[in-house]
C-alpha positions in Angstrom: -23.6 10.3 26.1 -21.6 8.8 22.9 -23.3 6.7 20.5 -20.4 4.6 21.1 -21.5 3.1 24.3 -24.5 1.8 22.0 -24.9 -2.0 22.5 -27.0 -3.4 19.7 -27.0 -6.9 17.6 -25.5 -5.9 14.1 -28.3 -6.5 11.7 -28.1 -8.7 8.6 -27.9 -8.4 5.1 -30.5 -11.1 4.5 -33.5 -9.2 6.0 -36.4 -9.0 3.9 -39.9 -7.7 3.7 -41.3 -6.2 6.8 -41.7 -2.6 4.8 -45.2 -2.1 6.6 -43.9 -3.0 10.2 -40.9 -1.0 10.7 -43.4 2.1 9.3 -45.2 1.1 12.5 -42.1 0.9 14.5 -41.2 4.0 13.0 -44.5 6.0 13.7 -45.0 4.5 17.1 -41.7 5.6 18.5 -41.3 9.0 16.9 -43.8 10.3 19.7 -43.0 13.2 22.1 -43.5 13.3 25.7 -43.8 10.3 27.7 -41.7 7.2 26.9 -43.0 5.5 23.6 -43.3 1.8 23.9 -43.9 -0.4 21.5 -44.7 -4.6 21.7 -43.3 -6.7 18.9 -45.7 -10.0 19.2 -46.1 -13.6 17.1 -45.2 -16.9 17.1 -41.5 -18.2 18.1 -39.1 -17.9 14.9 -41.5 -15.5 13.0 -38.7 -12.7 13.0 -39.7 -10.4 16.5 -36.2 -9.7 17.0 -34.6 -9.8 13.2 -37.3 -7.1 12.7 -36.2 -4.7 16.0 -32.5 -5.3 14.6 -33.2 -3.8 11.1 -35.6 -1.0 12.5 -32.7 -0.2 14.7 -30.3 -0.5 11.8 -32.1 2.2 10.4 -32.7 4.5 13.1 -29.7 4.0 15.5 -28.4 7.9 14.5 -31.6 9.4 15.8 -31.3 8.1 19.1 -28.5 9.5 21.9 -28.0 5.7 23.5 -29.5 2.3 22.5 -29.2 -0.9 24.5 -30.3 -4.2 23.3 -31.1 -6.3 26.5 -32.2 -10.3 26.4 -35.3 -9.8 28.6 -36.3 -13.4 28.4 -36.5 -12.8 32.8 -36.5 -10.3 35.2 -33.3 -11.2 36.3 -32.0 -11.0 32.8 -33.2 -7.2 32.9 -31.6 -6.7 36.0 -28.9 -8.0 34.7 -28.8 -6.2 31.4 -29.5 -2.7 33.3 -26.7 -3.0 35.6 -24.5 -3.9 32.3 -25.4 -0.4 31.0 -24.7 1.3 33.9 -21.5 -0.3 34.1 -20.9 0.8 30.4 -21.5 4.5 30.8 -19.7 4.3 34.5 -17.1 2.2 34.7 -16.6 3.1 38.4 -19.9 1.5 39.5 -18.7 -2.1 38.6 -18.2 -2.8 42.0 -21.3 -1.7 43.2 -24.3 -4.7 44.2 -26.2 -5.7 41.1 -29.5 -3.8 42.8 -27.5 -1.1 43.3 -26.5 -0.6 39.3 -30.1 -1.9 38.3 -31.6 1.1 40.0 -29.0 3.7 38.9 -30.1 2.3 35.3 -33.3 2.5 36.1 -33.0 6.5 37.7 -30.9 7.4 34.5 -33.2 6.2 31.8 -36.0 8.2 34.2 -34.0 11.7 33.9 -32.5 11.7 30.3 -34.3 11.3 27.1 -33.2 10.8 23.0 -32.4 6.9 24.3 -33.9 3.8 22.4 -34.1 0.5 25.3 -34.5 -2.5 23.3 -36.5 -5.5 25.4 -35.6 -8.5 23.8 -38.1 -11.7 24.3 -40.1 -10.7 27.0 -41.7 -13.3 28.7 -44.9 -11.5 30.1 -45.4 -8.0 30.0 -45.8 -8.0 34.2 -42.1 -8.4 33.5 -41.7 -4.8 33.0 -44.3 -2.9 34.5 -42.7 -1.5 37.3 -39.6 -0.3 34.8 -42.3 1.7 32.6 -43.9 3.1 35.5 -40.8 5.3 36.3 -39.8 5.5 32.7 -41.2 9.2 31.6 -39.3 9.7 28.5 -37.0 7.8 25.2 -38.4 4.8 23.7 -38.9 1.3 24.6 -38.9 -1.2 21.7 -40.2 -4.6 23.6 -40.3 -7.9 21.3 -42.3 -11.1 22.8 -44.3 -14.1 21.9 -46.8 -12.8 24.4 -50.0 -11.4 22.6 -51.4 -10.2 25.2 -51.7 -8.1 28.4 -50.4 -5.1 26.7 -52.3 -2.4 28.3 -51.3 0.8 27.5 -48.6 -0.5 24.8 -48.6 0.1 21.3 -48.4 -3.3 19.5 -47.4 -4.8 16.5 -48.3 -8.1 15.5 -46.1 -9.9 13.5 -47.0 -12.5 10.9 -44.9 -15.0 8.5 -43.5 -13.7 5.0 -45.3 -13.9 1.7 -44.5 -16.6 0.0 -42.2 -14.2 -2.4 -40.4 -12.9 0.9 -39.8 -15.8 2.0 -38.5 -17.4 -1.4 -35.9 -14.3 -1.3 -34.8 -15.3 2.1 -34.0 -18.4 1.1 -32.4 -17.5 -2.0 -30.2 -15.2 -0.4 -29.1 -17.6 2.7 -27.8 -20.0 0.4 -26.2 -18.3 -2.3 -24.1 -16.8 0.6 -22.0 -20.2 0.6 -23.4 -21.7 -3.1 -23.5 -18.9 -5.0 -24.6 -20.9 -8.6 -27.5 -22.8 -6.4 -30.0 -24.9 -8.3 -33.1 -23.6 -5.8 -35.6 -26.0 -8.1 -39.1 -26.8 -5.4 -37.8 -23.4 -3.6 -41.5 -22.5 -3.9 -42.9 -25.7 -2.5 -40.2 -26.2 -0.1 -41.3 -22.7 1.0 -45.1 -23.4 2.0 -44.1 -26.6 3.4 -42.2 -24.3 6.2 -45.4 -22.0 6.6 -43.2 -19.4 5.2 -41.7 -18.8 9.0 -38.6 -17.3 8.5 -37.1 -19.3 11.6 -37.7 -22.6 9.5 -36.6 -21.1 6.1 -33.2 -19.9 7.2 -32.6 -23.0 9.0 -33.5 -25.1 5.6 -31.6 -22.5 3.7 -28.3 -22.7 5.5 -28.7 -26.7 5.2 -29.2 -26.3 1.6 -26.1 -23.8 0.9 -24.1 -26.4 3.1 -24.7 -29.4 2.1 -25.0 -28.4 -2.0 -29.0 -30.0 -2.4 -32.0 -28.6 -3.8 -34.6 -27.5 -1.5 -36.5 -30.2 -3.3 -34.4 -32.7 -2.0 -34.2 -30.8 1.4 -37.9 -31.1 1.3 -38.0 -34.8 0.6 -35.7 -35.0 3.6 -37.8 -33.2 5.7 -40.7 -35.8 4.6 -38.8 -38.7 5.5 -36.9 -37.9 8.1 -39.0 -35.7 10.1 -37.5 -35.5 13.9 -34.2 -35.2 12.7 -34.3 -32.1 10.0 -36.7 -30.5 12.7 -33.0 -30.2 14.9 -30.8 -30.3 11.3 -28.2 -27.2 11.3 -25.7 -26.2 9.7 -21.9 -25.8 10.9 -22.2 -23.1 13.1 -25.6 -22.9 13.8 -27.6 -22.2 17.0 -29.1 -26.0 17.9 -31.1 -23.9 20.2 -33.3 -21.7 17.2 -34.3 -24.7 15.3 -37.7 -26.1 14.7 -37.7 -28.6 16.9 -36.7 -26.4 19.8 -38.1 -23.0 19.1 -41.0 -23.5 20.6 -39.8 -25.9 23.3 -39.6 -22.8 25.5 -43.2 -21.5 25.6 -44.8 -24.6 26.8 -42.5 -24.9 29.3 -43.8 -21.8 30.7 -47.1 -23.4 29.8 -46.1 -26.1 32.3 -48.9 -25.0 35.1 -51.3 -25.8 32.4 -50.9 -29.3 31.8 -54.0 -29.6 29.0 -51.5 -26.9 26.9 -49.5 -29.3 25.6 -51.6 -31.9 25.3 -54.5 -29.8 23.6 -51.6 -28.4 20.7 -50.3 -32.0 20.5 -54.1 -33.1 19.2 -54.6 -29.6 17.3 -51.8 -31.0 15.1 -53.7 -34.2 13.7 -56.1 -31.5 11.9 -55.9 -29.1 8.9 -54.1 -26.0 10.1 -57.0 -23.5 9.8 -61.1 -23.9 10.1 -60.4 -26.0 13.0 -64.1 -25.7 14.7 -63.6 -25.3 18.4 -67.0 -27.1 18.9 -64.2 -30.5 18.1 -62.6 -30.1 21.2 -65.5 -30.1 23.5 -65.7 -33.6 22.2 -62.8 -34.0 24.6 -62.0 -31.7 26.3 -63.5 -30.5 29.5 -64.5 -26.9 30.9 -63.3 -24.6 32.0 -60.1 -26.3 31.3 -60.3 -26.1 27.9 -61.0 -22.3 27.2 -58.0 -21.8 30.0 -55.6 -23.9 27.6 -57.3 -22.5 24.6 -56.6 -18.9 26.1 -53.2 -19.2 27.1 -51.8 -20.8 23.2 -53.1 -18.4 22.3 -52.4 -15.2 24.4 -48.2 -17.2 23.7 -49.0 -17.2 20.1 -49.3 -21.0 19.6 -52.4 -20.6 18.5 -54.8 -18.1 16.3 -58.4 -18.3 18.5 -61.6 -16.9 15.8 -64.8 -17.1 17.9 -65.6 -20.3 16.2 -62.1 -21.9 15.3 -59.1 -22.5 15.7 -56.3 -21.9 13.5 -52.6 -23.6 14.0 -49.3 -22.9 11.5 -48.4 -26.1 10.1 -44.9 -26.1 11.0 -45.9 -26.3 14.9 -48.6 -29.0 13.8 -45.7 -30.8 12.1 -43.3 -30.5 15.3 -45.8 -31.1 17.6 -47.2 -34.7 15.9 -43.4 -35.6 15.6 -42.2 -38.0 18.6 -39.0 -37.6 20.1 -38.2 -39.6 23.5 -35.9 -37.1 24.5 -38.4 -34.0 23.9 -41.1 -34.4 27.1 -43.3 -32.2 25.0 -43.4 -34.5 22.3 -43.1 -38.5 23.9 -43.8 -41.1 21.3 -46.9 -42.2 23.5 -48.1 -39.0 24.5 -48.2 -38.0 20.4 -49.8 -41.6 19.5 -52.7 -41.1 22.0 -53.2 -37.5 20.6 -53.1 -39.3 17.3 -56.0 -41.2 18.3 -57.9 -38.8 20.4 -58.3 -37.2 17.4 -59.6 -40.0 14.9 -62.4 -40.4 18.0 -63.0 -37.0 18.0 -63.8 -36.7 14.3 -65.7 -40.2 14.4 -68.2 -38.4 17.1 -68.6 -35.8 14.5 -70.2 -37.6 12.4 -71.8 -40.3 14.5 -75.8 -41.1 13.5 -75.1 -39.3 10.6 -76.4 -40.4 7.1 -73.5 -39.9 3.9 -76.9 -39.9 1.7 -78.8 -37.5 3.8 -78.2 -33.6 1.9 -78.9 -32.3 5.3 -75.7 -34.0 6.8 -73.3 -32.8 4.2 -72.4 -29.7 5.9 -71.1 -31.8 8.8 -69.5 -33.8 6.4 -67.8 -31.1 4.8 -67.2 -29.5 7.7 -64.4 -33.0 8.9 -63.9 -33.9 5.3 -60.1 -31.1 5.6 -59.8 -32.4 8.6 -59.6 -36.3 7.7 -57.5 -35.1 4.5 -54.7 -33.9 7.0 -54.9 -36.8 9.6 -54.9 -39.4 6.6 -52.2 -37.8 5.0 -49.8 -37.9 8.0 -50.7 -41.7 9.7 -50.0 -44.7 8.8 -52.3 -47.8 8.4 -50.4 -49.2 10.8 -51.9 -47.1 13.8 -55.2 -46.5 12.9 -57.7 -47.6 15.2 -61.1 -48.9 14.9 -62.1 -45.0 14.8 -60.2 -44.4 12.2 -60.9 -47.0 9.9 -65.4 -46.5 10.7 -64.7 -42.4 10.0 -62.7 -43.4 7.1 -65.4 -45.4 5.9 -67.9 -42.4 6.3 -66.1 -40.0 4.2 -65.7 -42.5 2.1 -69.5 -42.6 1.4 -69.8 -39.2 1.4 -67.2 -38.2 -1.6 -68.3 -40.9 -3.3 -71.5 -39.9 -3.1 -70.2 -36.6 -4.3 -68.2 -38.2 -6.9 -64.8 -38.3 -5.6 -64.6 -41.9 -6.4 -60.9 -42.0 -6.2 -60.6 -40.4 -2.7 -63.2 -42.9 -1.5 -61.4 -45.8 -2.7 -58.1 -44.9 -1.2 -59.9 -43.9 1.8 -61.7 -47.5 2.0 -58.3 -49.5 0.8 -57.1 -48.2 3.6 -60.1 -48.8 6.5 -60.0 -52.5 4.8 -56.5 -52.6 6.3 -57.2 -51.3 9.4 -60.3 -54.2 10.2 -57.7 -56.7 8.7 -55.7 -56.0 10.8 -57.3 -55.1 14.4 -60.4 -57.3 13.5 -59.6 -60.1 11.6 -60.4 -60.9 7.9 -63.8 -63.2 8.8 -65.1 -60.5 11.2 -68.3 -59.1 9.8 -67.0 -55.1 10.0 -64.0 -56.2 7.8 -66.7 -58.2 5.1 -68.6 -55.2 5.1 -65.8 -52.6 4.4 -64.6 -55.1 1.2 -67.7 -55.0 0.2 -67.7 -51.3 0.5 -64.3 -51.1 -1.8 -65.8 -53.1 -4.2 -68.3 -51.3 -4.8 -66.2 -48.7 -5.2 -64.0 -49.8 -7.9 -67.9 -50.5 -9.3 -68.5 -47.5 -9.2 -65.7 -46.3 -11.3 -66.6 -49.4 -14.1 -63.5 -51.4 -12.4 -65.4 -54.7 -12.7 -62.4 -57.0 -12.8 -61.7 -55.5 -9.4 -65.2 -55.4 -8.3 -66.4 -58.8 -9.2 -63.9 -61.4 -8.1 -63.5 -58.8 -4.8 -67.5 -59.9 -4.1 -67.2 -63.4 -5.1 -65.2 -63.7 -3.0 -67.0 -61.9 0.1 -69.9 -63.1 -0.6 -68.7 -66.6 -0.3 -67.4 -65.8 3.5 -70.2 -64.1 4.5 -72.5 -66.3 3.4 -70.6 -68.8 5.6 -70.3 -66.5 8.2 -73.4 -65.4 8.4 -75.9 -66.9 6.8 -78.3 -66.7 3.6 -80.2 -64.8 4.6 -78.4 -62.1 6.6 -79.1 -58.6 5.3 -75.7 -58.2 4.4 -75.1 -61.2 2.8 -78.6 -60.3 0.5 -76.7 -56.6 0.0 -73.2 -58.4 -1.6 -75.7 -60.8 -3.4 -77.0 -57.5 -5.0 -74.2 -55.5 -5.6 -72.7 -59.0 -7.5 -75.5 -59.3 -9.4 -75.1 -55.6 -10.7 -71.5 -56.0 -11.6 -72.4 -59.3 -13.3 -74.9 -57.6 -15.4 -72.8 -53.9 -16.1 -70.2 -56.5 -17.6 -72.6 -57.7 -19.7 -74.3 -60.7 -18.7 -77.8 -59.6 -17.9 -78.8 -62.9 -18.4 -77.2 -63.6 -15.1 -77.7 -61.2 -13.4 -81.7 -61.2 -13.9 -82.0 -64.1 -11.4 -80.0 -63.3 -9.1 -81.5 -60.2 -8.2 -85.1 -61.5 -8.8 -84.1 -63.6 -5.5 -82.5 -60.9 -3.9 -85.6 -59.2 -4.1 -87.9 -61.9 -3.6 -85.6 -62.5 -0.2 -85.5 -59.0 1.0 -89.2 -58.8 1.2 -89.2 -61.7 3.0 -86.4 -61.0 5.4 -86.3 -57.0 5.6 -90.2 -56.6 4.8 -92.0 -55.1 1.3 -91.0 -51.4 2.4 -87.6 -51.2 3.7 -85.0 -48.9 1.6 -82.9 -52.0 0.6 -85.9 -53.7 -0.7 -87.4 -50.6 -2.1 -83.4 -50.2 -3.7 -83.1 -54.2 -5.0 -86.5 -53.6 -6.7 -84.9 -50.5 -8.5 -81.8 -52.4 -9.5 -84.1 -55.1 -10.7 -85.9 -52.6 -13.0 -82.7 -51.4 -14.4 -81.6 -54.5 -15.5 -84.9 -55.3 -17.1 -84.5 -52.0 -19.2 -80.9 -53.1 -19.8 -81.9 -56.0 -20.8 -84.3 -54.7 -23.6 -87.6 -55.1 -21.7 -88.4 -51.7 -21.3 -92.6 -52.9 -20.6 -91.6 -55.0 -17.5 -88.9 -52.0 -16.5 -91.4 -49.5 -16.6 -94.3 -51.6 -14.8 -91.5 -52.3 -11.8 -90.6 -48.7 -11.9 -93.3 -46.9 -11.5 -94.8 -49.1 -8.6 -91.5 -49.0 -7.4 -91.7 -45.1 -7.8 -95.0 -45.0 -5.4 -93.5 -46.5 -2.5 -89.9 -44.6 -2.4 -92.7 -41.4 -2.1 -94.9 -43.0 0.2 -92.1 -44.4 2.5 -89.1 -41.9 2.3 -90.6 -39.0 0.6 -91.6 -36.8 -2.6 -87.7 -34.7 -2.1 -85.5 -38.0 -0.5 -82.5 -38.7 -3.0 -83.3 -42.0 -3.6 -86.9 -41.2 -4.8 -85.7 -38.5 -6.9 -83.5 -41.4 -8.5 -86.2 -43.5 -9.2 -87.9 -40.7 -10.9 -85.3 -40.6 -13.0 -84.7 -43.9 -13.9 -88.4 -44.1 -14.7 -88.4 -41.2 -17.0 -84.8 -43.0 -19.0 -87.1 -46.1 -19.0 -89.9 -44.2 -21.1 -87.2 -42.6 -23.5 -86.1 -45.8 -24.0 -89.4 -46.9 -25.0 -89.8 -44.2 -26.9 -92.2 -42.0 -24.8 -89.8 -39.1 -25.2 -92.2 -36.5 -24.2 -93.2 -38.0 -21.2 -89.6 -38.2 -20.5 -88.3 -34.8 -21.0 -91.6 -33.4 -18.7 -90.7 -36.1 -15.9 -86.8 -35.3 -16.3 -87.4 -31.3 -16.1 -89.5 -32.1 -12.9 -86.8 -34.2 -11.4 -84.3 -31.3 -12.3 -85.9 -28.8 -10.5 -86.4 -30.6 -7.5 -82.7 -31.8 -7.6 -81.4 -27.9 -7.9 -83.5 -27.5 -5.1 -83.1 -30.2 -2.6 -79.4 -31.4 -3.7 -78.0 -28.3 -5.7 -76.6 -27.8 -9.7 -73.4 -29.7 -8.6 -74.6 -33.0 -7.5 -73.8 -36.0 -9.2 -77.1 -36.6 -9.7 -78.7 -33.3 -10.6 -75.9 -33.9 -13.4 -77.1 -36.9 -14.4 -80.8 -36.1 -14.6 -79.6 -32.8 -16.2 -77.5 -34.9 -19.2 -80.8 -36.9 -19.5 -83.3 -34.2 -19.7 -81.1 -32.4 -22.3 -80.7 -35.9 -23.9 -84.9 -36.3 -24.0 -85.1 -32.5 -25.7 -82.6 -33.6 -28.3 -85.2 -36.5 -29.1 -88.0 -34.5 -29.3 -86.0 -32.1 -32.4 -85.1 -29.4 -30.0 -80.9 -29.7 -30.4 -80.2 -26.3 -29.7 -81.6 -26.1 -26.0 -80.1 -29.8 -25.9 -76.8 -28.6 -26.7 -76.8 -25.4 -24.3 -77.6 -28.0 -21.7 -75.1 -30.5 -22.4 -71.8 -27.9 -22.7 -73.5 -26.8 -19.3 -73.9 -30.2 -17.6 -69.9 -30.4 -19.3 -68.4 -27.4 -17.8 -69.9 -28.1 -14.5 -69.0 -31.8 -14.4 -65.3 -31.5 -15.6 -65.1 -28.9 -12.4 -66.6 -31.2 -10.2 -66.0 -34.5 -10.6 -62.8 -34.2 -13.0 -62.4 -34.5 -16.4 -61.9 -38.5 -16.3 -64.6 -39.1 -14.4 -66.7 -42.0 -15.9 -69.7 -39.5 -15.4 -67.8 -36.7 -17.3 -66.7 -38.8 -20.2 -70.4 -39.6 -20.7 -71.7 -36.2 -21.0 -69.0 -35.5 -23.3 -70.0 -38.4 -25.7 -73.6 -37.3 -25.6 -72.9 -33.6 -26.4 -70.9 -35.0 -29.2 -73.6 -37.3 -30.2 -76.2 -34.5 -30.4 -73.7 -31.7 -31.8 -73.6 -34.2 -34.8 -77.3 -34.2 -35.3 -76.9 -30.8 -35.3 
């Protein structure tokens, strides 16, 4: 048989990469004996069938025959088998398609030295009876199928490195704009997931239409649904992003919770998704059938305890398009929100404050970044806005201030909107955001933002409610952090003097007004009242919440500042190095507040003469804050003023 009769897709110019797979290729189909077959697998648009066409670029001279065959049914093998019988015998044309399938079929059993190429297979049952009377050549089988492949070599086929693909796209469009500015190529790049699919389709836009694959990407930001369909002149509208994977979930179709389950797996971050999530919303055994089947179609990557998604199909799959019945605008929106309520039961009954929550925290917190980055506050429901809230709280309390405030900006907007601005959840959240802006010494956002909440919910709700008595608090701190103790002093003596009467002597907001009461007293200059408050104060955070709760260990602290301010500085530095250890213990080095007990135990050692270990401290406390918080955080520009302070002394 000639070489001649080959029918093969010529290969192109602008392959790249893929050195370790076609080794694969190569080893798997050089065996002897029976037929060698090998499975190309991965995701729709990841390269399956660029990769067979180079390998077979390469290798077509060892081989007597090779025919490329679109397998994507088993009539389209049929088909393709009787088109290579009619090749090598012209006579049989007239013969019944069965008729030149099986002669195919009986010559590829009796002759050997051919390469069979199985393009897009839909399921390997496709071809099972074919391999069975196959006992010699090689069989080079691509598919998004994973698995099923009993029997078959396979090779699993990923995306591009980020260099590959930056070569792909360099070479794509310098075919039509040779002197191409390709500045955010990079970027542009890893916003496509490095799929090759979605980089030559961007690519061939780019050379077209002479922009940067900055601007492309800016496009894609914008305008969404239509760059996901976005060719070029020529191009195939078929093997775009918005279609390429349009044809595995319609074989998904007799698994209805398919679609729907990728549709909500694109609200999250696309890897670490923790499978325990869905069972939030998902039932069994549907769910591990829907799981099962993205995955065994390469939608999906399945780990034993997540989930992982590429962010291109997340992207596609959260974009509505009325004319895509994978993708309708409401069937997207109530994924949208499925999630937010999935994520809110995450971290329902769980405390912000609480050191043994923060692993569930941390566990959302990638997860919220992703679903805040691509909603509006326009949609969000009343899910959304409470978990918004929550993280809030939590990367605040981790020091994150700026995350928190744009996080609670935009729950603020959300109870506007669905709630009303005199409902109490929507006083509650301003009050939140201003003490945020508190937080990061914004007081001329804070303080008018509380007057002015204050005012409505003491209307609202009365004197005496415990929220009104928390805004009256948190005024009365910003009124005194701005300066005007004098104030201040007052107002929180009443808070307090009202909290015990409302809440009772030992609840944590009384416990908590007492402490801010004491503060302002040592602010103030009266460091004999402070200390008196404090340390009774001190006894009841350790006889109501505990020796190791946060807020005790805070107290501590603030008791031990209130005896280096009164000059005890001994006293201090042994209650601060007490209060550390516990902190590294129960909160770890990188808390904000094992930092700030840190900065003040190194501060107490520099008052007792001892400036070297003080020092050693500080550039410690320094190095770790700057990591952790930032380097213009208000807690980080403090420890950098007292390490300057004391390196002066020095």
């Amino acid at each position: 048989m000639s070489p001649a009769l080959s029918r093969f897709p010529a290969s192109t110019e602008q392959f790249v990469g893929r050195s370790t797979e076609l080794q694969r290729l190569d080893d798997a189909l050089a065996q002897s004996g029976r037929a060698a077959v090998v499975a190309v697998h991965g995701l729709g648009g990841v390269g399956k069938s660029t990769l067979s066409s180079e390998f077979v670029r390469l290798h077509a001279q060892r081989y007597s025959v090779v025919w490329w065959i679109t397998a994507d049914s088993p009539t389209a093998i049929d088909t393709g088998l009787a088109d290579m019988v009619t090749t090598f015998a012209p006579h049989a044309a007239d013969l019944p398609l069965e008729q030149r399938t099986e002669l195919a079929v009986q010559w590829l059993a009796t002759h050997d030295g051919w390469l069979l190429v199985l393009d897009n297979l839909t399921t390997p049952g496709d071809v099972a009876g074919l391999l069975e009377r196959v006992r010699s050549g090689a069989v080079l089988i691509t598919s998004r199928q994973g698995t099923g492949w009993r029997g078959v070599t396979t090779v699993s086929l990923d995306v591009l490195s980020p260099q590959q693909a930056e070569e792909l796209l360099s070479k794509i469009v310098r075919l039509d704009w040779p002197s191409a500015d390709l500045t955010g190529a990079s970027e542009l790049c890893e916003e496509l997931g490095w799929l090759p699919l979605a980089v030559e389709q961007a690519a061939a836009y780019i050379g077209q239409a002479h922009i940067t694959p900055g601007d492309y990407l800016e496009l894609l930001k914008r305008y969404p649904a239509r760059m996901f369909t976005a060719t070029a002149e020529g191009g195939d509208a078929q093997r775009t992003m918005a279609r390429v994977w349009h044809v595995t979930l319609d074989r998904l179709a007799d698994t209805p919770l398919a679609g729907r389950l990728l549709r909500h797996l694109a609200w999250y971050a696309p890897d670490g998704i923790p499978r325990a999530f869905l069972a939030l919303q998902f039932e069994e055994p549907d769910l591990t059938e829907a799981l099962g089947r993205l995955a065994a179609h390469s939608m999906i990557t399945l780990g034993v305890d997540t989930i992982s998604v590429h962010r291109l199909i997340q992207a596609v799959s959260r974009t509505p398009d009325p004319d895509d019945r994978h993708r309708l605008p409401e069937d997207v929106a109530a994924s949208r929100d499925a999630a937010w309520v999935c994520l809110a039961e995450v971290l329902k009954e769980l405390d912000a404050r609480d050191p043994a929550a923060w692993p569930a925290f941390r566990l959302v917190l990638p997860h919220i970044r992703a679903i805040f980055a691509n909603t509006s506050s326009d949609d969000d429901s009343l899910e959304a806005c409470w978990t918004l809230n929550e993280l809030a709280r939590f990367v605040e309390n981790q020091g994150d201030v700026a995350t928190s405030i744009s996080y609670k900006i935009r729950a603020l907007s959300g109870y506007e909107r669905l709630c009303g601005s005199e409902d109490q959840a929507t006083l509650i959240m301003r009050n939140n955001l201003a003490y945020a802006y508190k937080a990061v010494g914004d007081l001329d956002r804070a303080i008018p933002l509380l007057e002015l909440t204050l005012a409505d919910t003491e209307r609202l709700l009365g004197a005496d409610h415990p929220e009104t008595l928390n805004q009256r608090g948190n005024l009365a701190s910003c009124y005194g952090e701005k300066g005007g103790w004098t104030e201040a002093i007052p107002l929180m003596q009443s808070v307090r003097a009202d909290r015990e009467r409302v809440l009772g002597p030992d609840h944590p907001q009384t416990l908590r007004s007492r402490n801010n009461l004491a503060h302002a007293y040592q602010a103030s200059g009266d460091q004999v009242q402070a200390i008196e408050l404090y340390e009774t104060n001190l006894g009841d955070y350790e006889r109501v919440l505990g020796a190791d709760h946060p807020e005790t260990l805070f107290a501590r602290n603030n008791l031990a500042c209130a005896y280096a301010d009164g000059g005890q500085t001994g006293r201090a530095a042994r209650l601060l190095e007490a209060v550390l250890e516990v902190q590294n213990r129960v909160l770890g080095p990188e808390h904000p507040d094992t930092l700030v007990s840190a900065m003040n135990f190194a501060s107490a050692r520099a008052s007792t003469g001892d400036l070297e270990q003080a020092i050693r401290l500080l550039e410690s406390v320094l190095a770790t804050s700057e990591r952790v918080l930032g380097p213009d955080h208000k807690r980080t520009r403090v420890v950098r003023d007292r390490l300057s302070e004391v390196l002066e002394k020095f």
